[in-house]
C-alpha positions in Angstrom: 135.0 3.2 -14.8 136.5 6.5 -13.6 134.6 7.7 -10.4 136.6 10.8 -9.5 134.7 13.9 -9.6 136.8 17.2 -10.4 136.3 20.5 -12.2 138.3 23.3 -12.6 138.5 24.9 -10.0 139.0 21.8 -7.4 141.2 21.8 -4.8 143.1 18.3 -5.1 145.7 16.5 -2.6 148.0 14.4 -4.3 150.1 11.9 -2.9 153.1 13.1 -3.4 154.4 16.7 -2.2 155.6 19.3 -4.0 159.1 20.4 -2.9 157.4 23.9 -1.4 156.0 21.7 0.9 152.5 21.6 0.0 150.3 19.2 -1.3 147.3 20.8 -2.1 146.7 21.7 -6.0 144.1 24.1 -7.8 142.8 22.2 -11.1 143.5 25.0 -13.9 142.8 23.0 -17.1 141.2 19.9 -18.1 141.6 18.3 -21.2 143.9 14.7 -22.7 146.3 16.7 -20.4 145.6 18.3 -16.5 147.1 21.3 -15.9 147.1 22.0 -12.2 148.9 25.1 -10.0 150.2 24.8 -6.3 148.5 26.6 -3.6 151.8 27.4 -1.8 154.1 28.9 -4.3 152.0 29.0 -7.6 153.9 26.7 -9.9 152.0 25.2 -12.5 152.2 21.7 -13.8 150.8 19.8 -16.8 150.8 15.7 -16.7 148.9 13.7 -18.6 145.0 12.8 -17.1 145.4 8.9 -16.6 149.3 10.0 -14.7 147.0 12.6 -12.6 144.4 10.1 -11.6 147.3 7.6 -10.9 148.7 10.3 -8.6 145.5 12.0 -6.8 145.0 11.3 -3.6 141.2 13.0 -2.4 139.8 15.9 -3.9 139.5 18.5 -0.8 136.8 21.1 -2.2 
């Protein structure tokens, strides 16, 4: 069902920026819950997985 292949660790794009200006993410934790960290200014962010898959655009590394 789910094809999208992350870890922590990944670098993720998602589709919409974050007001830094960058898009890129770091995956931090994975669990019912996501937790991910911006590249540019560190901020970290916790959504729930099916909202993060919803929102990921391409995972970059």
């Amino acid at each position: 069902m789910n094809d999208k292949k992350y870890d922590i660790g990944s670098i993720v794009t998602m589709k919409k920026g974050h007001p830094c200006g960058s898009n890129e993410w770091e995956i931090v934790r994975i669990g019912a819950d996501i937790k991910i960290k911006c590249i540019n200014c560190g901020r970290l962010i916790m959504m729930p997985r099916i909202e993060f898959n919803k929102k990921m655009k391409k995972i970059v590394k």
